[in-house]
py3Dmol code that shows the C-alpha trace and the ligand (Angstrom):
import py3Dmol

protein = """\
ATOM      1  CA  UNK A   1       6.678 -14.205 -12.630  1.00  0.00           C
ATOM      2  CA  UNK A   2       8.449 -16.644  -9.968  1.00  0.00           C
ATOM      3  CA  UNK A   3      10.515 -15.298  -7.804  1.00  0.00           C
ATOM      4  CA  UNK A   4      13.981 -16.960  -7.157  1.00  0.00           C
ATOM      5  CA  UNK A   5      14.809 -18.692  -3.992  1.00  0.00           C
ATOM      6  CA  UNK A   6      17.486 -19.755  -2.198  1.00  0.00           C
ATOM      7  CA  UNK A   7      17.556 -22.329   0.574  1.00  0.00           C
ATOM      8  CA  UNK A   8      20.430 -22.526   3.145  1.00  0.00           C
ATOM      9  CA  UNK A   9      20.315 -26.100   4.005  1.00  0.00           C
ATOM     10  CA  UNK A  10      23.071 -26.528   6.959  1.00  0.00           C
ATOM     11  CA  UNK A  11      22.708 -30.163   7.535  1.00  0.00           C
ATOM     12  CA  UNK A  12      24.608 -31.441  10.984  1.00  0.00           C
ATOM     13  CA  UNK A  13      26.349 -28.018  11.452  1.00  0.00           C
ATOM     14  CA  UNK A  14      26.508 -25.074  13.678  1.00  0.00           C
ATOM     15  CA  UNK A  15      25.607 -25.076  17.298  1.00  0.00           C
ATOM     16  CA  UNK A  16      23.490 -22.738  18.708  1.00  0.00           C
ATOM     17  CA  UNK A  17      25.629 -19.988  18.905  1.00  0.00           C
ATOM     18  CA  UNK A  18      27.396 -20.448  15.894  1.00  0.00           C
ATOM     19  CA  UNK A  19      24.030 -20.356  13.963  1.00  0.00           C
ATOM     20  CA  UNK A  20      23.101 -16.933  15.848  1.00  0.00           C
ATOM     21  CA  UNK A  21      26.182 -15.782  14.202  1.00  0.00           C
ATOM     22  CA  UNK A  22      25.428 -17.038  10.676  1.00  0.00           C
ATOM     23  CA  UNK A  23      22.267 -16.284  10.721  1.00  0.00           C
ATOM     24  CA  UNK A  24      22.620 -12.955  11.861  1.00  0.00           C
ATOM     25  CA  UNK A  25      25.226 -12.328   9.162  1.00  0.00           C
ATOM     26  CA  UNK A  26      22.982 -13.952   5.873  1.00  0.00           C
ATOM     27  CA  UNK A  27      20.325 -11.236   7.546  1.00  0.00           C
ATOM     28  CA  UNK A  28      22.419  -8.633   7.681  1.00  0.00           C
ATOM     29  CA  UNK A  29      23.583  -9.007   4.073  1.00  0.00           C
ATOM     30  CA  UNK A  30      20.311  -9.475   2.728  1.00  0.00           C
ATOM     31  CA  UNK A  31      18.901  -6.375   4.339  1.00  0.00           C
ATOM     32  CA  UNK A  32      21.830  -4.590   3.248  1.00  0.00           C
ATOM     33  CA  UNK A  33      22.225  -5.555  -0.291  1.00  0.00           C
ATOM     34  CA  UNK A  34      18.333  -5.280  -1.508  1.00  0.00           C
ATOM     35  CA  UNK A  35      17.831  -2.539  -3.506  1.00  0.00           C
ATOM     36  CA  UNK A  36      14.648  -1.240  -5.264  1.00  0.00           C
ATOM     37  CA  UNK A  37      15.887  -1.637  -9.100  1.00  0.00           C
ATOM     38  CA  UNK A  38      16.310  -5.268  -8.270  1.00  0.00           C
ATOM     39  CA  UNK A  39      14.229  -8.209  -8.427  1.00  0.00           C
ATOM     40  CA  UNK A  40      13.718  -9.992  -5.108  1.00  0.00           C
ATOM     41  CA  UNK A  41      14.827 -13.301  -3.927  1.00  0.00           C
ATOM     42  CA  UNK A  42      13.149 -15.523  -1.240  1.00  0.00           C
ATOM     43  CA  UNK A  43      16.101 -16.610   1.424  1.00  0.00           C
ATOM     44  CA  UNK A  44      15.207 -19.398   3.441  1.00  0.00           C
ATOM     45  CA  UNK A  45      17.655 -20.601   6.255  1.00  0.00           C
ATOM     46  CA  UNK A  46      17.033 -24.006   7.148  1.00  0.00           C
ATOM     47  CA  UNK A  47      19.055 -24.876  10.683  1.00  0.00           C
ATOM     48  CA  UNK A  48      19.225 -28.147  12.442  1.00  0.00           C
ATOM     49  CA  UNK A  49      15.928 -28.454  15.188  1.00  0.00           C
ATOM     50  CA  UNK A  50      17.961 -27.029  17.885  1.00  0.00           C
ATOM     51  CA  UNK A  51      19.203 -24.015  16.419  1.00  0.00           C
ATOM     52  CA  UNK A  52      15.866 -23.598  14.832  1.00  0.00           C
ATOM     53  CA  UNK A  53      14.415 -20.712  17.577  1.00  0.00           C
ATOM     54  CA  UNK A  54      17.378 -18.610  17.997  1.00  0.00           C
ATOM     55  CA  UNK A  55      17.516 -18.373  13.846  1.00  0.00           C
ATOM     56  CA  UNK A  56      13.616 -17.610  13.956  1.00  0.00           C
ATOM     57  CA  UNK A  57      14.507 -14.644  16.780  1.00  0.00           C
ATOM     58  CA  UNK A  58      17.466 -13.046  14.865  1.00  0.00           C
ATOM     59  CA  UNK A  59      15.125 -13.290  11.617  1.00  0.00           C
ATOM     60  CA  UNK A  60      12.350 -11.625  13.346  1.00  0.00           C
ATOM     61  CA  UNK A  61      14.671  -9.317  15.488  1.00  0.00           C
ATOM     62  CA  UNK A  62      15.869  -7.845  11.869  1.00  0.00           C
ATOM     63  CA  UNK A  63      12.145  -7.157  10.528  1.00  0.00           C
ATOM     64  CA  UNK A  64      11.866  -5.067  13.848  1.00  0.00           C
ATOM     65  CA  UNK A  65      15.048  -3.138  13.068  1.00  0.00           C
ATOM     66  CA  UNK A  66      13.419  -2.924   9.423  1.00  0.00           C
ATOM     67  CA  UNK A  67      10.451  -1.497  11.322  1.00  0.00           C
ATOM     68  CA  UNK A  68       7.902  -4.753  10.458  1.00  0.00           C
ATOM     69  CA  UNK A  69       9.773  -4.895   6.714  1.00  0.00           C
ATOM     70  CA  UNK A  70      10.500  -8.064   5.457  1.00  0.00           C
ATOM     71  CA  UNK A  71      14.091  -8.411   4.330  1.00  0.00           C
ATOM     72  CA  UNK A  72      13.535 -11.487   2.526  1.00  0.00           C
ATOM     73  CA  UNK A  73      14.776 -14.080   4.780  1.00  0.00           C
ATOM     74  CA  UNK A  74      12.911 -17.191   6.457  1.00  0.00           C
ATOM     75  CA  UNK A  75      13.323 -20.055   8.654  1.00  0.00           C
ATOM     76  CA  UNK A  76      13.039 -23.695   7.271  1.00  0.00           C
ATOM     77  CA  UNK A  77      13.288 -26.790   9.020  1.00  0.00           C
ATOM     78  CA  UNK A  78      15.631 -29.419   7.652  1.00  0.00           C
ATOM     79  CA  UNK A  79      12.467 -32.346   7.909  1.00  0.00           C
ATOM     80  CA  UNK A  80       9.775 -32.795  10.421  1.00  0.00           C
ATOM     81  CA  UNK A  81       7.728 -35.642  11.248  1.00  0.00           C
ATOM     82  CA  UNK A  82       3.772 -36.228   9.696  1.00  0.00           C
ATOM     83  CA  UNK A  83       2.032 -37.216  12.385  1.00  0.00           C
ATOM     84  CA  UNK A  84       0.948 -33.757  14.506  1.00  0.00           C
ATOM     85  CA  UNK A  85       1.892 -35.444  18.257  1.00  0.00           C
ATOM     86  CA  UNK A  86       2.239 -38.715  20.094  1.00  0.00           C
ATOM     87  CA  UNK A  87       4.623 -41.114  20.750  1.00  0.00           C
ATOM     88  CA  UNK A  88       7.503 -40.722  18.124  1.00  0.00           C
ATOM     89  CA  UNK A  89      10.751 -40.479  20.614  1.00  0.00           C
ATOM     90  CA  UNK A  90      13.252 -38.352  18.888  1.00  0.00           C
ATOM     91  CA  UNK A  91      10.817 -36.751  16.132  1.00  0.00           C
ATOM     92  CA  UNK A  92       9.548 -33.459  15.752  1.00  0.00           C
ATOM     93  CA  UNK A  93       6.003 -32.440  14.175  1.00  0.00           C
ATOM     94  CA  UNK A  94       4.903 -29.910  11.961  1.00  0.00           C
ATOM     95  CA  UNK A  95       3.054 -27.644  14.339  1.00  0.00           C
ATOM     96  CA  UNK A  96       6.060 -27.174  16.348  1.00  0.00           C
ATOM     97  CA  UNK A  97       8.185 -26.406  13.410  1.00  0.00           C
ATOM     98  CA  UNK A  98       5.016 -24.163  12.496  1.00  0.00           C
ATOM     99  CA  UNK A  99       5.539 -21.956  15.518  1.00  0.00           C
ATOM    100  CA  UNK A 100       9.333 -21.003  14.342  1.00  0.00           C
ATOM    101  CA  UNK A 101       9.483 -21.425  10.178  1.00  0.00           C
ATOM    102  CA  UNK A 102       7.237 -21.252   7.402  1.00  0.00           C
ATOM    103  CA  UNK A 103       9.140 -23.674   5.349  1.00  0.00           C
ATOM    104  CA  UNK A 104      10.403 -27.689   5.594  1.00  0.00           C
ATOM    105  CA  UNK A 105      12.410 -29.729   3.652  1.00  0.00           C
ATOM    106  CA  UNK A 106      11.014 -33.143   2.906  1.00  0.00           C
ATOM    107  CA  UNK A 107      12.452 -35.944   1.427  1.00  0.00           C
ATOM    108  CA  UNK A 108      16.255 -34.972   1.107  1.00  0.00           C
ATOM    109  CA  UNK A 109      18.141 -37.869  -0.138  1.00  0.00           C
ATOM    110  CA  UNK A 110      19.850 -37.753   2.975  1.00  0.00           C
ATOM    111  CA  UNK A 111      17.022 -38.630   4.537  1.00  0.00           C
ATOM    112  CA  UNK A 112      16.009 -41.082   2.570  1.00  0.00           C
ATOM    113  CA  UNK A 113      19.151 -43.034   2.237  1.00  0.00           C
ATOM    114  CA  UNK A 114      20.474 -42.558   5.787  1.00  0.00           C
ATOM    115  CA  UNK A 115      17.222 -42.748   7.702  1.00  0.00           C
ATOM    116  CA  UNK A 116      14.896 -45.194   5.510  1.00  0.00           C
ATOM    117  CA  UNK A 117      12.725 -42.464   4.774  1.00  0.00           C
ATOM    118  CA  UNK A 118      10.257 -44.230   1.827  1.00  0.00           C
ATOM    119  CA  UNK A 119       7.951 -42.250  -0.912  1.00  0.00           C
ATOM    120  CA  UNK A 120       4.960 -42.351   1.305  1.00  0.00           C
ATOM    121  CA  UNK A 121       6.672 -41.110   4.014  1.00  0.00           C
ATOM    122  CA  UNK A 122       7.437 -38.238   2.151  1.00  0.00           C
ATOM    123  CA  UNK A 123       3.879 -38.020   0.632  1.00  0.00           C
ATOM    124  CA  UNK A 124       2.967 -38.241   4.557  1.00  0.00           C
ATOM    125  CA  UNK A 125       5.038 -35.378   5.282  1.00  0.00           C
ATOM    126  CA  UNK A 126       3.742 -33.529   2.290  1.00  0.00           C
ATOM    127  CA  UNK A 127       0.344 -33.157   3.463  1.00  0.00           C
ATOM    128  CA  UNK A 128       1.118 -32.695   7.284  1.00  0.00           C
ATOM    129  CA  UNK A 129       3.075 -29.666   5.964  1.00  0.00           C
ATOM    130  CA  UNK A 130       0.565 -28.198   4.187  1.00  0.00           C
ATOM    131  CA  UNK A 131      -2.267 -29.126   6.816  1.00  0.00           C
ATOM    132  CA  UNK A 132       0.041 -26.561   9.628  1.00  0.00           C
ATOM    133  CA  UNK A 133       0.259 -23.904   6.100  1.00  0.00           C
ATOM    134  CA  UNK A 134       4.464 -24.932   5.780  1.00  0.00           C
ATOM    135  CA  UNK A 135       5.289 -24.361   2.410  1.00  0.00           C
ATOM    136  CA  UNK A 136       6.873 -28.202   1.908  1.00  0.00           C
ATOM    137  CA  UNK A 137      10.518 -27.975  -0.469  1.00  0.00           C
ATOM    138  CA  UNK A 138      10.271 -31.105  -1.741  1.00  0.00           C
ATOM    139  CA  UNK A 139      13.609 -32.954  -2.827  1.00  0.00           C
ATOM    140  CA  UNK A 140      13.921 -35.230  -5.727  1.00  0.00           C
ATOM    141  CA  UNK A 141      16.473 -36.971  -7.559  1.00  0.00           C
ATOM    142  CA  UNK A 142      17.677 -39.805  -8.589  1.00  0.00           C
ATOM    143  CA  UNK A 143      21.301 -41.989  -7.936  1.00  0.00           C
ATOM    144  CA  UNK A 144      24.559 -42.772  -9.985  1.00  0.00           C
ATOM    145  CA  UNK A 145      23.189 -46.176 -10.816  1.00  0.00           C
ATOM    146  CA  UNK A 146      19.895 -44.778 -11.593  1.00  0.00           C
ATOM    147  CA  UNK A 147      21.534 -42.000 -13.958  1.00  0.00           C
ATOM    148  CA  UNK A 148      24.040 -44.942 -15.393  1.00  0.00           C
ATOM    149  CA  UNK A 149      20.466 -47.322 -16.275  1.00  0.00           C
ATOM    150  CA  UNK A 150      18.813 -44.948 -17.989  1.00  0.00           C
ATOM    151  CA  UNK A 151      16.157 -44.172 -15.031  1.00  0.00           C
ATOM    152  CA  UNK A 152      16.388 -40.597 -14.026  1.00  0.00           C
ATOM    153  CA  UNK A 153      13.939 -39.241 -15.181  1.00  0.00           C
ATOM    154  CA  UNK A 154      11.788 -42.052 -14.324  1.00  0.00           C
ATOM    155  CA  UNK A 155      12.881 -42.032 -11.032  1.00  0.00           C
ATOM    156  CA  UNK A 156      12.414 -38.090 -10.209  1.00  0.00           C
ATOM    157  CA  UNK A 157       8.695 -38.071 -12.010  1.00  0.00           C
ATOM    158  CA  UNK A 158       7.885 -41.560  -9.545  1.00  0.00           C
ATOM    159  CA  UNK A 159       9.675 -39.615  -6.724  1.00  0.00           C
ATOM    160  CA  UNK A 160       7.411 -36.663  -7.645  1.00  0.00           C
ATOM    161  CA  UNK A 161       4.032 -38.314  -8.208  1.00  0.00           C
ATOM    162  CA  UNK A 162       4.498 -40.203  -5.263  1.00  0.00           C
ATOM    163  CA  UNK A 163       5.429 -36.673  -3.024  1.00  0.00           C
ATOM    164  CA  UNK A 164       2.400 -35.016  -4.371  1.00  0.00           C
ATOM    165  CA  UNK A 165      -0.343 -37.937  -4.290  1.00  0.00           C
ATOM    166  CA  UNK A 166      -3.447 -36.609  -2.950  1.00  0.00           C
ATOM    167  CA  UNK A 167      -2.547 -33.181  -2.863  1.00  0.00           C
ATOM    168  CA  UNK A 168      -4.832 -30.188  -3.617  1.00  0.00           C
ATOM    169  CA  UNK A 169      -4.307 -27.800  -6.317  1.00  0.00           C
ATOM    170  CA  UNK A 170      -4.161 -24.464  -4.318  1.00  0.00           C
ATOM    171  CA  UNK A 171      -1.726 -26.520  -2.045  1.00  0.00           C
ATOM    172  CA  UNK A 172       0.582 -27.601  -5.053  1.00  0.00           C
ATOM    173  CA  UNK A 173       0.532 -23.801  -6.149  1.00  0.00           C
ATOM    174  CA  UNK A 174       2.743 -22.953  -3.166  1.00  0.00           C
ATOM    175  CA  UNK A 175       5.058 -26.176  -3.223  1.00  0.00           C
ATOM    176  CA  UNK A 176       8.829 -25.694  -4.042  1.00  0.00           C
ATOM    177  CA  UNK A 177      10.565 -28.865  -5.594  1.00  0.00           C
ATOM    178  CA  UNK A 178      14.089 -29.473  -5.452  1.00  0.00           C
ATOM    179  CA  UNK A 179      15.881 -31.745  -8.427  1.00  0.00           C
ATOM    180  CA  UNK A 180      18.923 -33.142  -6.374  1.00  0.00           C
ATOM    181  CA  UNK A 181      20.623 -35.520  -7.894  1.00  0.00           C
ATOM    182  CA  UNK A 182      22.263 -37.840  -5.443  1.00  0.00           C
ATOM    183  CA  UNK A 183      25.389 -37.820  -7.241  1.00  0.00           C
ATOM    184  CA  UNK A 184      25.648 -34.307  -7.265  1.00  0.00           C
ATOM    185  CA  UNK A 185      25.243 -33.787  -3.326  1.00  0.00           C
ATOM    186  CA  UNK A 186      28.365 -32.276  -1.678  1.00  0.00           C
ATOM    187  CA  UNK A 187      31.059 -34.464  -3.847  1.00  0.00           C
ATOM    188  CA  UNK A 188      31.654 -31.035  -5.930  1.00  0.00           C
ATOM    189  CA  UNK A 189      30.040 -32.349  -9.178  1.00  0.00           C
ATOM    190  CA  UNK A 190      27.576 -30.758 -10.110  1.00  0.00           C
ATOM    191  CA  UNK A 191      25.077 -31.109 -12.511  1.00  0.00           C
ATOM    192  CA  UNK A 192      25.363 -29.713 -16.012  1.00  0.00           C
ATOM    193  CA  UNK A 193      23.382 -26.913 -16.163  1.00  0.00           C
ATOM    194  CA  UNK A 194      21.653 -28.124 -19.334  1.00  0.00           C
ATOM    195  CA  UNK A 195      20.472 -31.453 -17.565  1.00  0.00           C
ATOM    196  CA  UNK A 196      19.084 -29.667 -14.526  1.00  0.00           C
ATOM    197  CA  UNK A 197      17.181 -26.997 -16.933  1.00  0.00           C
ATOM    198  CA  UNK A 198      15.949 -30.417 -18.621  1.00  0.00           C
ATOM    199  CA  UNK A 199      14.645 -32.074 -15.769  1.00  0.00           C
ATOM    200  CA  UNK A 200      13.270 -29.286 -14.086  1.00  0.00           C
ATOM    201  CA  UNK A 201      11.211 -28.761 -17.394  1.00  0.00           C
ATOM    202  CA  UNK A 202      10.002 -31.661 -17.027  1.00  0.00           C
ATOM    203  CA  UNK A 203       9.250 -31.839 -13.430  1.00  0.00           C
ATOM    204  CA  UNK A 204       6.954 -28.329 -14.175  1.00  0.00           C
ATOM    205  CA  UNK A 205       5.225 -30.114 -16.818  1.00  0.00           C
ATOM    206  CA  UNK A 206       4.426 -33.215 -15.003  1.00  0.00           C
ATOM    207  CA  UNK A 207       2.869 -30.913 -12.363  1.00  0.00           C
ATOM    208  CA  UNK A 208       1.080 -29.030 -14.912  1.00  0.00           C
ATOM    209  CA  UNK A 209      -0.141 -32.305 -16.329  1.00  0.00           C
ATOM    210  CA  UNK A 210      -1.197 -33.361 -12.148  1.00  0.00           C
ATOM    211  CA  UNK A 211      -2.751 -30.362 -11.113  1.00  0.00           C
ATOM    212  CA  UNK A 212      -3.220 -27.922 -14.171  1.00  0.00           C
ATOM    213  CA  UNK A 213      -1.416 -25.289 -15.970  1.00  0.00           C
ATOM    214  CA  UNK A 214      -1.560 -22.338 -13.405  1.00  0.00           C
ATOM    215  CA  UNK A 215       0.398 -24.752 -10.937  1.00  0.00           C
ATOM    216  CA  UNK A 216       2.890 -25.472 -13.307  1.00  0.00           C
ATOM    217  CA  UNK A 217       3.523 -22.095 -13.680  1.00  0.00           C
ATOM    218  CA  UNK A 218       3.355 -20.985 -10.697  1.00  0.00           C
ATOM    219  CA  UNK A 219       5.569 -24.184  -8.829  1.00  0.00           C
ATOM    220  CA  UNK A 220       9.162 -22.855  -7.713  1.00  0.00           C
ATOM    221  CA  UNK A 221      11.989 -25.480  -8.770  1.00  0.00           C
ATOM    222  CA  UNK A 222      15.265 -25.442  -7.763  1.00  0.00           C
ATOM    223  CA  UNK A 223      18.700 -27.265  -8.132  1.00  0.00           C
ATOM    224  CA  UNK A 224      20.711 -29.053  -5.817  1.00  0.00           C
ATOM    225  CA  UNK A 225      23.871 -30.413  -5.810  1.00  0.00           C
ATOM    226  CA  UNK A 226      27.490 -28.639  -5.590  1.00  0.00           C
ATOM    227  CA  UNK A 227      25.706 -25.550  -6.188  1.00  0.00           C
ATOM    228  CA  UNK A 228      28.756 -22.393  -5.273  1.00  0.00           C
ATOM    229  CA  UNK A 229      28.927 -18.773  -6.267  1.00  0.00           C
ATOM    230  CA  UNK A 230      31.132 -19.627  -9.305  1.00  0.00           C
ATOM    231  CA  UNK A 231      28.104 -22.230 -11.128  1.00  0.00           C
ATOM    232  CA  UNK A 232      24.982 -20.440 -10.341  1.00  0.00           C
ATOM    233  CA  UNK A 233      24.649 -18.327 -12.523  1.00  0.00           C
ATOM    234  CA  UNK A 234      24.278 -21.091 -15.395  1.00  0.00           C
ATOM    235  CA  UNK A 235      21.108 -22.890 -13.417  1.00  0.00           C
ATOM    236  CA  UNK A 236      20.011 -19.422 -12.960  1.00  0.00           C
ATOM    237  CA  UNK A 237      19.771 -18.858 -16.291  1.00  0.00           C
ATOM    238  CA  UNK A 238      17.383 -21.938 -17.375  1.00  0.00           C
ATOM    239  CA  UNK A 239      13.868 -20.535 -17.906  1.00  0.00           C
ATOM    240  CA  UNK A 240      12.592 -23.550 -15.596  1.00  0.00           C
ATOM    241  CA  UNK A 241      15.167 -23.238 -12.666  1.00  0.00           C
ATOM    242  CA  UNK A 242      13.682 -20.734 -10.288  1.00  0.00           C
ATOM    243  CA  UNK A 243      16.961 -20.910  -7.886  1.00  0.00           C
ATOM    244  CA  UNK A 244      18.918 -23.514  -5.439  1.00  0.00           C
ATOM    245  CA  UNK A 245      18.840 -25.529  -2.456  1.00  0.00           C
ATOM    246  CA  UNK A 246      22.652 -25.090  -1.183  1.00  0.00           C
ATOM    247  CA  UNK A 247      24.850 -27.615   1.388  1.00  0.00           C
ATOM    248  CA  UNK A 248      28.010 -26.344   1.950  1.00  0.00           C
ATOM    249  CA  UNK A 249      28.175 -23.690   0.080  1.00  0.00           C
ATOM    250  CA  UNK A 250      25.546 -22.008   2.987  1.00  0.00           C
ATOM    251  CA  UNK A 251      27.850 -22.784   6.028  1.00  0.00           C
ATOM    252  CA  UNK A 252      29.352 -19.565   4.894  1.00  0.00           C
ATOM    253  CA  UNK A 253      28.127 -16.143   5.207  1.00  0.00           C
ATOM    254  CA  UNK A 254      29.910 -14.709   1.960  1.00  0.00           C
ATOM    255  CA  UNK A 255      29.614 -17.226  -0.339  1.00  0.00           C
ATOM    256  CA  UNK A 256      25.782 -17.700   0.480  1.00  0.00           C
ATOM    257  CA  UNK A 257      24.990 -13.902  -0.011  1.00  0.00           C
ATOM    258  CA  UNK A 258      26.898 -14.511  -3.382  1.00  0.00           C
ATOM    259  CA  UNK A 259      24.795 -16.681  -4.414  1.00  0.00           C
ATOM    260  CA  UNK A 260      21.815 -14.623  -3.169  1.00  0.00           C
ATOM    261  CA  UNK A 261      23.049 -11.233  -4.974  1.00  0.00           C
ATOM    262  CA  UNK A 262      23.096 -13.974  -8.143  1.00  0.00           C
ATOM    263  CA  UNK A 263      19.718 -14.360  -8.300  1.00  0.00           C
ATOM    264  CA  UNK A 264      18.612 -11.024  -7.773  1.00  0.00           C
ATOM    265  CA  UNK A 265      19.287  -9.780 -11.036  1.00  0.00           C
TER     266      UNK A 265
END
"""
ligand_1 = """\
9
PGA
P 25.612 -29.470 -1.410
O 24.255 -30.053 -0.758
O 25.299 -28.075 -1.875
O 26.606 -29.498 -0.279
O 25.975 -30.374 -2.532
C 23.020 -29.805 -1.362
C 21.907 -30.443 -0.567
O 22.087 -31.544 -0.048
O 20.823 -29.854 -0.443
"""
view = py3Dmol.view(width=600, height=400)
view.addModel(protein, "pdb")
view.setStyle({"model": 0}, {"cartoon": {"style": "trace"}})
view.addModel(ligand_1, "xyz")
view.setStyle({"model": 1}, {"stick": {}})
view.zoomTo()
view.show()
C-alpha cells in the first residue's frame, strides 16, 4: 500500500514571516485533523530557499509539542543544485537543503522553461539528491504543442528515462514522480482525471519495466496542474495516482488542508 502525498509547492511566494504563518497553520491542521481510523497522508511543504529554515523549525517545533510524534508534515525544497559545493553564484546544493528538508523538487517545468534547465540537468539533480538521502519529486510533463502533435506520452516517458538514467533500484523505490502537464500549470485547466490516471499508469509501468516490479509498485505518482479541493477527489480516485503536487491552491491554509483531509480517506 502507497501512501498518498501531498506537496505544497509555493513557488515565488511568502516571505519569511508570512511562511512561519502558513506553515504553522498547514501543521496545525494536520496535527489536528489525523485521526486513528484514517489512513495517513505524507504533507510536504516546499518553501522558497529563504523561508526554507523557519518552515523546517515550526515543523520540528510541532513534533516537540507532539512529544517526538510525527504529524505528517515535511519540508521540501522547490530545486537545488547537483553539484555538492563550489563556485555556482546564486545556487544552492543538496547538502544544505539536506540539513533543513528531506524532500526536493526537480525538474518543474518552471524550471525548465524559465531557467534552461535540460534532461540531464535534471538526471544530475536526480542523483545528487539521492547521494545527500533527499527523496527527489520528480516533475514531468509535456506542453500544449506536444499534447496537440500527438507526443505526450512520448515526451513524459523521454522526460522520465532521461530523470532516472543511472539510477539504482533501492534509490528509484523511494522516488516520487509528478505528471504535470504544462498546460495544466496554474491556468485553472486541469487535466481530466481519466488522462492523468492514464499517464500515470503508464509512467509506473515504464518504471517497473526500468527497475523491476517492486519499484513500480512501490513509486509514489502524483498530479499536477490546477489541482483545488473541488477536483481532487477524481485523481484521487485513479488506482495509479497516489496524490498531488499543488501551486496555488497551497498558498492557502484551508484549501490545502482540504485537499489533505481528501486523501486521507
Ligand atoms: P498549480 O501549480 O497547482 O498552481 O497549477 C502546480 C505546480 O506547478 O506544481
Amino acid at each position: 500500500m502507497r501512501t498518498p502525498l501531498i506537496a505544497g509547492n509555493w513557488k515565488m511566494h511568502k516571505t519569511v514571516a508570512e511562511a512561519r504563518a502558513l506553515a504553522g497553520a498547514v501543521v496545525d491542521g494536520v496535527a489536528a485533523t489525523a485521526t486513528r481510523d484514517r489512513s495517513g497522508c505524507d504533507v510536504v511543504i516546499c518553501p522558497s530557499f529563504t523561508a526554507l529554515a523557519a518552515v523546517a523549525d515550526v515543523v520540528r517545533g510541532t513534533e516537540a509539542r507532539g512529544g517526538g510524534a510525527h504529524v505528517g508534515a515535511h519540508v521540501g525544497a522547490q530545486d537545488a543544485f547537483w553539484g555538492d559545493a563550489g563556485a555556482f553564484t546564486g545556487a544552492v546544493a543538496m547538502p544544505m537543503v539536506a540539513e533543513l528538508a528531506s524532500h526536493v523538487i526537480v525538474g518543474h517545468s518552471e524550471r525548465r522553461t524559465l531557467f534552461g534547465e535540460t534532461d540531464d540537468d535534471v538526471n544530475r539533480k536526480v542523483h545528487a539528491a539521492f547521494a545527500h538521502d533527499l527523496v527527489p519529486i520528480v516533475c514531468v510533463g509535456e506542453t500544449a504543442a506536444a499534447r496537440d502533435e500527438g507526443r505526450a506520452d512520448a515526451v513524459v516517458l523521454g522526460q522520465l528515462d532521461a530523470a532516472t538514467a543511472g539510477i539504482a533500484p533501492d534509490e528509484a523505490e523511494r522516488l516520487v514522480v509528478a505528471y504535470e502537464p504544462v498546460w495544466a500549470i496554474g491556468t485553472g485547466r486541469a487535466c481530466d482525471a481519466g488522462e492523468a490516471a492514464r499517464i500515470a499508469a503508464l509512467v509506473r509501468a515504464r518504471l517497473a519495466e526500468a527497475f523491476g516490479d517492486p519499484v513500480g509498485r512501490s513509486v509514489r505518482v502524483l498530479y499536477g496542474g490546477s489541482v483545488n479541493p473541488g477536483n481532487i477527489a477524481a485523481y484521487l480516485a485513479a488506482e495509479d495516482v497516489d496524490g498531488a503536487l499543488v501551486g496555488g491552491a497551497s498558498l492557502d491554509a484551508a484549501s490545502f488542508l482540504a485537499l489533505v483531509d481528501a486523501a486521507r480517506t
